[in-house]
C-alpha positions in Angstrom: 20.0 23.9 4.6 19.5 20.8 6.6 16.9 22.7 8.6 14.8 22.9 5.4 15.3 19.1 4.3 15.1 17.5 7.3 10.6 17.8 6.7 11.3 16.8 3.0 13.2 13.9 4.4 10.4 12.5 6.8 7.3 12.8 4.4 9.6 10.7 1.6 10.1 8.0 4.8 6.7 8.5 5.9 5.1 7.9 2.2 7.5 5.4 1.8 6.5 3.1 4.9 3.1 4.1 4.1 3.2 2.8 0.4 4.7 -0.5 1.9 2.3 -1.6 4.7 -0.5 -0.7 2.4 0.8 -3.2 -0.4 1.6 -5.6 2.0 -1.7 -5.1 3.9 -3.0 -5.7 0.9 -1.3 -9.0 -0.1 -2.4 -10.3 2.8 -5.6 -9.4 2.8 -5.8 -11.2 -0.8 -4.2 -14.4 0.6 -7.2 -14.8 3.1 -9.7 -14.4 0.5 -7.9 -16.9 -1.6 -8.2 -19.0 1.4 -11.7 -18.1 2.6 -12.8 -18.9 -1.1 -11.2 -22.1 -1.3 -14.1 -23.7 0.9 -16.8 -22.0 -1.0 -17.7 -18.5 -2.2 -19.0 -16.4 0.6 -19.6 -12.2 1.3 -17.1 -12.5 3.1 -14.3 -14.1 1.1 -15.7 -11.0 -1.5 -15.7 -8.4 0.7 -11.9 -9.6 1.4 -11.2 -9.6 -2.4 -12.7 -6.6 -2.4 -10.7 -4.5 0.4 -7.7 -6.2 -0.8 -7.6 -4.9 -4.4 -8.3 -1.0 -2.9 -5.0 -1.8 -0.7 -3.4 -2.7 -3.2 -4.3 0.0 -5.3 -3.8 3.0 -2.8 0.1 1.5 -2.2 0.9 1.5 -5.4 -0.6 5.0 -6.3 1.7 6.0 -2.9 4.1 4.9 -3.8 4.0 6.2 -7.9 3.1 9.8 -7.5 5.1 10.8 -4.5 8.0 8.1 -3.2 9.4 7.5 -7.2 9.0 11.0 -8.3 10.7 12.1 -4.8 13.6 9.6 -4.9 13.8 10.6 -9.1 14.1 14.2 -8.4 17.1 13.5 -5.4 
Protein backbone atom coordinates (compact mmCIF):
# COMPACT_ATOMS: atom_id res chain seq x y z
CA UNK A 1 0.00 0.00 0.00
CA UNK A 2 2.74 2.47 0.65
CA UNK A 3 4.62 0.96 -2.29
CA UNK A 4 1.77 2.29 -4.58
CA UNK A 5 1.47 5.85 -2.91
CA UNK A 6 4.82 6.60 -2.48
CA UNK A 7 4.68 7.85 -6.78
CA UNK A 8 1.31 9.53 -6.05
CA UNK A 9 3.10 11.26 -3.18
CA UNK A 10 6.12 12.75 -5.28
CA UNK A 11 4.10 14.03 -8.48
CA UNK A 12 1.70 16.05 -5.73
CA UNK A 13 5.25 17.51 -4.25
CA UNK A 14 6.66 17.79 -7.52
CA UNK A 15 3.48 19.73 -9.08
CA UNK A 16 3.35 21.41 -5.96
CA UNK A 17 7.01 23.02 -6.01
CA UNK A 18 6.48 23.36 -9.62
CA UNK A 19 3.20 25.48 -9.26
CA UNK A 20 5.19 27.64 -6.71
CA UNK A 21 8.51 28.61 -8.49
CA UNK A 22 6.39 29.28 -11.55
CA UNK A 23 4.12 31.93 -9.60
CA UNK A 24 6.97 33.21 -8.01
CA UNK A 25 9.07 33.22 -11.15
CA UNK A 26 6.46 34.99 -12.37
CA UNK A 27 6.05 37.79 -9.77
CA UNK A 28 9.38 38.53 -10.17
CA UNK A 29 9.55 38.65 -13.50
CA UNK A 30 6.54 41.30 -13.28
CA UNK A 31 8.41 43.40 -10.70
CA UNK A 32 11.26 43.98 -13.30
CA UNK A 33 9.05 45.11 -15.91
CA UNK A 34 7.39 47.34 -13.48
CA UNK A 35 10.76 48.58 -12.99
CA UNK A 36 12.23 48.49 -16.47
CA UNK A 37 8.92 50.56 -17.45
CA UNK A 38 9.29 53.06 -14.91
CA UNK A 39 12.24 54.85 -17.06
CA UNK A 40 10.33 54.52 -20.23
CA UNK A 41 8.46 51.89 -22.29
CA UNK A 42 10.83 49.63 -24.02
CA UNK A 43 10.54 45.82 -25.94
CA UNK A 44 12.04 44.89 -23.35
CA UNK A 45 10.14 45.97 -20.29
CA UNK A 46 7.05 44.27 -22.83
CA UNK A 47 8.61 41.34 -23.46
CA UNK A 48 9.10 41.11 -19.46
CA UNK A 49 5.27 41.90 -18.96
CA UNK A 50 4.79 39.54 -21.38
CA UNK A 51 6.69 36.33 -20.05
CA UNK A 52 5.58 37.30 -16.70
CA UNK A 53 1.82 36.99 -17.19
CA UNK A 54 2.36 33.29 -19.06
CA UNK A 55 4.33 32.47 -15.57
CA UNK A 56 1.83 33.43 -13.92
CA UNK A 57 -0.67 31.77 -15.76
CA UNK A 58 0.98 28.29 -16.08
CA UNK A 59 1.38 28.33 -11.92
CA UNK A 60 -1.77 28.92 -11.30
CA UNK A 61 -3.32 26.36 -13.95
CA UNK A 62 -0.55 23.89 -11.92
CA UNK A 63 -1.49 24.39 -9.29
CA UNK A 64 -5.71 24.32 -10.01
CA UNK A 65 -6.02 21.23 -11.97
CA UNK A 66 -3.70 18.93 -10.30
CA UNK A 67 -2.17 20.13 -6.63
CA UNK A 68 -6.06 21.39 -5.32
CA UNK A 69 -7.86 18.52 -6.81
CA UNK A 70 -5.01 16.13 -5.39
CA UNK A 71 -4.88 17.58 -1.87
CA UNK A 72 -9.23 17.70 -2.27
CA UNK A 73 -9.43 14.17 -3.06
CA UNK A 74 -6.70 13.04 0.17
Amino acid sequence: MVSESLPELLELLLSTVLAAGLTVGGALTEQAALADLSGGISAFAAWEVYMGLVLLYAGYMLASRRVLPALGSA
